[in-house]
C-alpha positions in Angstrom: -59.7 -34.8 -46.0 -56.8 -35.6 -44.0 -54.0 -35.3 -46.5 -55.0 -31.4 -46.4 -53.4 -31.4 -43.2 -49.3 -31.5 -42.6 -47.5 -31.5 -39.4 -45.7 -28.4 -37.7 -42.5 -29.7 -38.3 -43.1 -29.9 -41.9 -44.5 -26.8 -42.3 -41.1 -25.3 -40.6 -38.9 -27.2 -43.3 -40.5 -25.5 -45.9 -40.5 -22.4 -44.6 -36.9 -23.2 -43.6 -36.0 -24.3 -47.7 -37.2 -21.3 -48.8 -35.6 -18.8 -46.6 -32.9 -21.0 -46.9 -32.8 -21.0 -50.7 -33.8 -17.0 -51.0 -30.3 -15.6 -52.6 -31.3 -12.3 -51.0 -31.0 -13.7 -47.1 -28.1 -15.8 -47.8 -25.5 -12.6 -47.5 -27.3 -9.9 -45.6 -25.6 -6.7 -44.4 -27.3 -4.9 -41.0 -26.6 -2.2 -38.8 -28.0 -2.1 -35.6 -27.9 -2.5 -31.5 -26.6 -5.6 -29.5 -29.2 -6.5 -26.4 -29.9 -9.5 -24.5 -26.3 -10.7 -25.2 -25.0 -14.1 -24.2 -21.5 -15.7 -24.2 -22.1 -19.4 -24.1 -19.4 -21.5 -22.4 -19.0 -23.4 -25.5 -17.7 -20.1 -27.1 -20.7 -19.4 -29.2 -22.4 -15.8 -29.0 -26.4 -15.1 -28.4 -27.9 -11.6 -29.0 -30.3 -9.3 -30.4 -29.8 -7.3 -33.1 -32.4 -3.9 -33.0 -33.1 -0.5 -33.9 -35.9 1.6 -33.0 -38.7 -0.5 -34.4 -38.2 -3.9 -35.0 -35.5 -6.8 -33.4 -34.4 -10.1 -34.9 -32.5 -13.1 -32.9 -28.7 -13.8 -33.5 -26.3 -16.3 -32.8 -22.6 -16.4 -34.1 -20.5 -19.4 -33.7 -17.2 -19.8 -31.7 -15.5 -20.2 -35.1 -16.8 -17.3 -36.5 -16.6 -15.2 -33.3 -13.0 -16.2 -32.2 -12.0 -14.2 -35.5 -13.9 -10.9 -33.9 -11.1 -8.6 -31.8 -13.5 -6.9 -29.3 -16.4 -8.3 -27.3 -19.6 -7.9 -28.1 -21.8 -5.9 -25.3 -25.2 -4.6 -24.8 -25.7 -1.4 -26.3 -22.8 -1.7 -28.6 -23.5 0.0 -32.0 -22.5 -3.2 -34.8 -22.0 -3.7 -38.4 -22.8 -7.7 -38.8 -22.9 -10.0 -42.0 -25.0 -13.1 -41.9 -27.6 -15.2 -43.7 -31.1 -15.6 -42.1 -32.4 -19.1 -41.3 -35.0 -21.1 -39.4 -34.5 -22.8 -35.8 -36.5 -25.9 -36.3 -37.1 -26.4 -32.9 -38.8 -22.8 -32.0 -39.9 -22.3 -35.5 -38.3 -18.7 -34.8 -36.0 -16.9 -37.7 -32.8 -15.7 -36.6 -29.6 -14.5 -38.2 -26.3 -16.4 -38.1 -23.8 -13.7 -38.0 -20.3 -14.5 -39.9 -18.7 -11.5 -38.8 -19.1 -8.6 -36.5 -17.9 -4.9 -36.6 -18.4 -2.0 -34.5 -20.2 1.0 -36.1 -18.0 3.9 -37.0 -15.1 2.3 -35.5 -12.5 -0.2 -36.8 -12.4 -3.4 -35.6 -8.5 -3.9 -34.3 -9.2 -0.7 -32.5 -11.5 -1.4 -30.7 -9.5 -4.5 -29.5 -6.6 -2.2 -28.8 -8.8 -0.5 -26.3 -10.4 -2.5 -24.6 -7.2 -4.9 -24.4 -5.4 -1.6 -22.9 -7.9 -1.2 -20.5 -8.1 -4.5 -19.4 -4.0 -4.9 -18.6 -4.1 -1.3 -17.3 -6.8 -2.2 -14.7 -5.0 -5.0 -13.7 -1.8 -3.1 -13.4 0.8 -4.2 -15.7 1.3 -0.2 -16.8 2.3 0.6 -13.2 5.7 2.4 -13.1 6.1 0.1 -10.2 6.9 -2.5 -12.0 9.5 -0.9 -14.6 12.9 -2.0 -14.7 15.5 0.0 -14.6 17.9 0.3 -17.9 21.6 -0.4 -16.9 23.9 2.1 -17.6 26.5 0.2 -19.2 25.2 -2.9 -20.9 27.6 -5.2 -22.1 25.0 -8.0 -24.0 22.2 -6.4 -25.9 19.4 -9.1 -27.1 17.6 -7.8 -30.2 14.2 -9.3 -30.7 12.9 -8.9 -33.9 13.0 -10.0 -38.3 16.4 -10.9 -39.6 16.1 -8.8 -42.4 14.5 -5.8 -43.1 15.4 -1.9 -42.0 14.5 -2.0 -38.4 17.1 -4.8 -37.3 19.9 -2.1 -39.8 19.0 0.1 -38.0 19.2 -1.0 -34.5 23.2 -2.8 -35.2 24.4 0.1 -36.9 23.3 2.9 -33.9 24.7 0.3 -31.3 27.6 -0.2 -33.3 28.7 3.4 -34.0 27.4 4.4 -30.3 29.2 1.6 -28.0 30.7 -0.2 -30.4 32.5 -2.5 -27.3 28.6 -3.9 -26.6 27.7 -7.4 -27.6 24.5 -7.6 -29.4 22.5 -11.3 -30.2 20.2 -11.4 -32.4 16.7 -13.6 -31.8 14.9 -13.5 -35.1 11.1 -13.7 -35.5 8.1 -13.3 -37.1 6.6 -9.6 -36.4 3.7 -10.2 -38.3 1.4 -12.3 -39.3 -1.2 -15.0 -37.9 2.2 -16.7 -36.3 4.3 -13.8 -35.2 2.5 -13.6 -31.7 3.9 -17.3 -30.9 7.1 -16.3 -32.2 7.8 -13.4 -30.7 6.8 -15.6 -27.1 9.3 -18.1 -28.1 12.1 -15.6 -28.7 11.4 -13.7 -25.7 11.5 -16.4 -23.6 14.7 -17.5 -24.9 16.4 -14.4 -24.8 15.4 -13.5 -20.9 17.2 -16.7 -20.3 20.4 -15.8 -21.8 22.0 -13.5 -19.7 21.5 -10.2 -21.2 21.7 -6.8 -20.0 18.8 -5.6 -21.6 16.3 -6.4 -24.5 15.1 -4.6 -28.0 12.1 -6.2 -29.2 11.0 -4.1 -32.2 10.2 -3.7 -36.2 9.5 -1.3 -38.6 6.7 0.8 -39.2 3.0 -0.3 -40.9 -0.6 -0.5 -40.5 -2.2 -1.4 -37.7 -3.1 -4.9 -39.1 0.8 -5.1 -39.6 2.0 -3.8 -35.7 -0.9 -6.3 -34.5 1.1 -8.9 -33.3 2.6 -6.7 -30.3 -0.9 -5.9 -29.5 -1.7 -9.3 -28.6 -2.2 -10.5 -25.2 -0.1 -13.3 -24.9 3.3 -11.4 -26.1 2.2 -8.2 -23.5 2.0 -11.0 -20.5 5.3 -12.1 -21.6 6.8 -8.9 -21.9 5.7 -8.2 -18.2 6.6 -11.2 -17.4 10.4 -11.0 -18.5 13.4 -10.6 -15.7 15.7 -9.1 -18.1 14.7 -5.2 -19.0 13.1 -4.9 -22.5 13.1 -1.7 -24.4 9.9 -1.6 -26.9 10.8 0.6 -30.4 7.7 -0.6 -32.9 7.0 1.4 -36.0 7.1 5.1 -36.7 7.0 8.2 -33.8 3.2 8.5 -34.0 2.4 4.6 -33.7 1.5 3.2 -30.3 1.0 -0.5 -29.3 0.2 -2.6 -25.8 3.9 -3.7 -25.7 5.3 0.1 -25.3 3.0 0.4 -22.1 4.1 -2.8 -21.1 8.0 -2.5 -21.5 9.9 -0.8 -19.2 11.5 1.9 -21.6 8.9 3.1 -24.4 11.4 4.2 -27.5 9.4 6.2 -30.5 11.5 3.9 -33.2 13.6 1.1 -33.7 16.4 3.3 -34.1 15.4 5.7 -30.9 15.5 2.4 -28.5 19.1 1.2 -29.5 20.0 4.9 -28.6 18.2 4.2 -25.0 19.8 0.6 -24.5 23.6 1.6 -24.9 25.1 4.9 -24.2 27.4 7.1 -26.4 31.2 5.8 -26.5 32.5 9.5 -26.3 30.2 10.7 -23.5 31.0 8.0 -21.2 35.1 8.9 -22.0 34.2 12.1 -21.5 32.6 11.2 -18.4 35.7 9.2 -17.2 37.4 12.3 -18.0 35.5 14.4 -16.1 35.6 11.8 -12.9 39.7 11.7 -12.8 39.7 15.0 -12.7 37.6 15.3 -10.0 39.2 12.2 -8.4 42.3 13.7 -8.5 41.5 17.0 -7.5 39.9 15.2 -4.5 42.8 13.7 -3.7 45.1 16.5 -3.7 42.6 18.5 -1.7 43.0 15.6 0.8 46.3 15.6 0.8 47.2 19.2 1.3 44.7 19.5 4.0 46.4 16.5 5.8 49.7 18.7 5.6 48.4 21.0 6.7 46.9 19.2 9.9 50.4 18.2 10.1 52.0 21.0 10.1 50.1 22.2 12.7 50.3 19.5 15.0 54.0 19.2 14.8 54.3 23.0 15.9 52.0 22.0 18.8 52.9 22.8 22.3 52.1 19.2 23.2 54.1 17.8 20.5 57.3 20.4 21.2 56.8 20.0 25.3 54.8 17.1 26.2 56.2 17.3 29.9 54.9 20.4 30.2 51.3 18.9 29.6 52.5 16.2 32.0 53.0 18.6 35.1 50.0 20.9 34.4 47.6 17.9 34.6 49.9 17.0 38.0 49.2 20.6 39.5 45.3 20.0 38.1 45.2 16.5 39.9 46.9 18.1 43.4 43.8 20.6 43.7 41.3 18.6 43.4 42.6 16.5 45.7 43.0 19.1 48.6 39.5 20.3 47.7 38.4 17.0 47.8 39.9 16.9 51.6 38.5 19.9 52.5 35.2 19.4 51.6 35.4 15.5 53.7 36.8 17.7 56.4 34.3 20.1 56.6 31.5 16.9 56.3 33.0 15.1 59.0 33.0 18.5 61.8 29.2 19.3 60.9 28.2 15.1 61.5 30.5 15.1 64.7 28.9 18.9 66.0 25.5 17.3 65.9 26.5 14.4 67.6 27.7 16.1 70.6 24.6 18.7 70.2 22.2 15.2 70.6 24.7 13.6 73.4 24.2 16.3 75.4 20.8 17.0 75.1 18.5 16.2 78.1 16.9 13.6 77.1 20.2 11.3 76.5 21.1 12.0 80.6 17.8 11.9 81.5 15.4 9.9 79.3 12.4 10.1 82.1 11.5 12.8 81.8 10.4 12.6 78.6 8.5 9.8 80.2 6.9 12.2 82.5 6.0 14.8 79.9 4.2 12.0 77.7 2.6 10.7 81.3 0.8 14.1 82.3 -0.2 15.0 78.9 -1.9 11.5 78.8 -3.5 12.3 82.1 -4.5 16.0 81.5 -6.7 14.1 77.8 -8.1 11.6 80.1 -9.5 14.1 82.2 -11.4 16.2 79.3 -13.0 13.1 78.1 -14.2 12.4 82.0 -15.7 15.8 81.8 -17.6 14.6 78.4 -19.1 11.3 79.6 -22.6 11.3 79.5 -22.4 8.7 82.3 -21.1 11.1 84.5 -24.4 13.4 84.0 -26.8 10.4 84.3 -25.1 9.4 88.1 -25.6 13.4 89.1 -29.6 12.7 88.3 -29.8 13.8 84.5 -31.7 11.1 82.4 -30.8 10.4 78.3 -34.4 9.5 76.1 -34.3 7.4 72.7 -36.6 7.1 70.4 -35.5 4.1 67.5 -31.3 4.3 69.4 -31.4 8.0 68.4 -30.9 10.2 71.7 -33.9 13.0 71.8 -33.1 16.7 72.3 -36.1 18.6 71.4 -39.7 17.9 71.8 -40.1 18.0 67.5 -38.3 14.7 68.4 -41.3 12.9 69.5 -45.2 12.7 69.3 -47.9 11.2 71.4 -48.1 7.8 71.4 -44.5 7.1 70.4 -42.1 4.4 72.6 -39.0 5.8 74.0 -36.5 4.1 76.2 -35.3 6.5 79.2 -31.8 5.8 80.4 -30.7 6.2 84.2 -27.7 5.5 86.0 -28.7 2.3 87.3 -31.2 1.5 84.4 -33.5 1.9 81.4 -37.3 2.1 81.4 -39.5 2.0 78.7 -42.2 4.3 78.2 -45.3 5.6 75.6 -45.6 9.4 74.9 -48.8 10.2 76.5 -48.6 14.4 76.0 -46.0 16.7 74.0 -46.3 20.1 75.8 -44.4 23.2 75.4 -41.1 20.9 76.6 -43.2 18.9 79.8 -44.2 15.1 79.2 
């Protein structure tokens, strides 16, 4: 009877061998929604994969998803390719996911965007940042293949526009698993050779092609760089991380050797144009010195400087006698009051302001004599107090209170016994 019975693990194997072994679940196609997702540290991916009625677990390995050029989120709309297995341990089917797409959207696109939004955020698009193109470059390094029509294109316009530049050529990959490395290597070495400014370009193609200079690592680097770098990648209509990173976006190889040199013939023209200014600045300086000279040598000053001498003579002269006049006329007023206070009365005879000060004292001390209420108590007048405050009506007081009646030669103490139309 027992032999009827198997374990749970072997029950999973063989359920396990036969998904396993079903060709129909080893390459299966789905379409549906990510949820539940989970980037392990280890670089492995966890998920859900749904639609409206059912879900199945998936996992995709960091080999598999280090391929992918987006990352995964909840709610994002995929296309996936996987096999469908057992996990021994849960007993749970799941789908290992070989590779991952984006539903109704390419797959480098949606790297490009969200790769754009991420440096954007962080602010390496800022115009803050851009470097400004010299004017007159002497070295021009050239980052890009050694062959091929972009790197024709970019000697010959320097060449027939400012045909005096240097130009040094850093060759690299431009595409291509490799090309990303490359064009780090050459970068780096070029922003360390004393350039002017930098070209890093190539040709047109697809996007798969122009993918290298929508890498990550070679947009750091083109931030990163001291020397100015001009981007020109593919055609007009073709856009890629490194033209929002550069300083100086050009639509073509060809349009960003015209915006690294200028044209031989308008900058001699320009010279041109500055003599002649130059020069007619200088003449217009010189004939207006002429004419300032001219003028001063006719001067009056220049023709009779002793007759500037004695003016500022006869000048000097009057304001010194007004200056004496006016000390004059200070020095009478001061000496008239001085005689006015010698001669007052009070310099020849000082007591009597003694004796004013003496009876106006006296005539004050006789007003406040009149006002002592000592006075009125020693001519028979008595003062009452209730609590130290003097009384002076009978709503002062009631019966039974204690008052203290002053006299001249005393104070007595005594209880209200009546209060009566004014009479105690």
């Amino acid at each position: 009877m027992d032999d009827k019975y198997i374990s749970v693990t072997a029950l999973t194997r063989y359920i396990k061998y036969k998904l396993d072994n079903d060709k129909n679940l080893q390459e299966v196609y789905l379409r549906g929604e990510i949820s539940n997702f989970k980037a392990h540290t280890r670089g492995h991916y966890y998920f859900t994969i749904k639609d409206e009625n059912s879900r199945i677990n998936a996992i995709m390995f960091s080999f598999n998803a280090s391929k992918i050029k987006f990352i995964p989120e909840d709610g994002m709309k995929v296309l996936v390719k996987g096999k469908i297995s057992v996990f021994e341990s849960t007993g749970n089917y799941q789908m290992y996911v070989e590779e991952m797409l984006e539903d109704g959207v390419g797959n480098l696109h949606i790297a490009f965007e969200q790769l754009k939004k991420k440096l954007e955020q962080e602010g390496l698009f800022d115009s803050k940042y851009k470097k400004e193109i010299p004017k007159i470059p002497m070295k021009v390094g050239i980052v890009t293949a050694s062959t091929g029509a972009a790197v024709k294109d970019i000697l010959s316009t320097i060449k027939r526009r400012f045909p005096i530049c240097k130009t040094i050529l850093f060759p690299c990959l431009v595409q291509g698993e490799l090309a990303k490395d490359d064009i780090v290597k050459k970068l780096d070495i070029a922003d360390n050779y004393g350039l002017d400014v930098i070209i890093l370009g190539r040709g047109g193609g697809s996007i798969e092609d122009l993918w290298p200079f929508n890498e990550e690592v070679v947009a750091r680097k083109v931030f990163s760089c001291k020397t100015p770098i001009i981007s020109g990648v593919g055609h007009q209509i073709d856009f890629t991380i490194c033209d929002f990173v550069a300083d100086v976006r050009a639509e073509t190889p060809t349009g960003a050797a015209e915006r690294a040199v200028p044209k031989l013939s308008d900058l001699l023209l320009e010279i041109n144009n500055n003599e002649v200014r130059l020069t007619n600045g200088i003449k217009r300086i010189l004939d207006n010195s002429k004419l300032r000279l001219k003028k001063l040598k006719e001067s009056y000053v220049l023709k009779n400087p002793l007759g500037l001498y004695e003016i500022k003579e006869q000048k000097l002269d009057n304001i010194i006698d007004k200056l004496n006049t006016c000390i004059n006329a200070m020095l009478y007023t001061k000496n008239s009051k001085l005689e006015i206070i010698k001669n007052s009365i009070i310099f020849k005879d000082p007591s009597i302001l003694y004796e004013n000060k003496l009876k106006r004292n006296n005539h004050l001390i006789e007003k406040l004599e009149i006002l002592n209420p000592l006075n009125a108590l020693k001519r028979g007048y008595t003062i009452t107090k209730k609590d130290g405050k003097c009384i002076s009506n009978i709503d002062g007081v009631k019966i039974n209170d204690n008052v203290n009646i002053s006299l001249k030669d005393g104070e007595i103490k005594a209880k209200v016994m009546e209060v009566k139309n004014g009479e105690c």
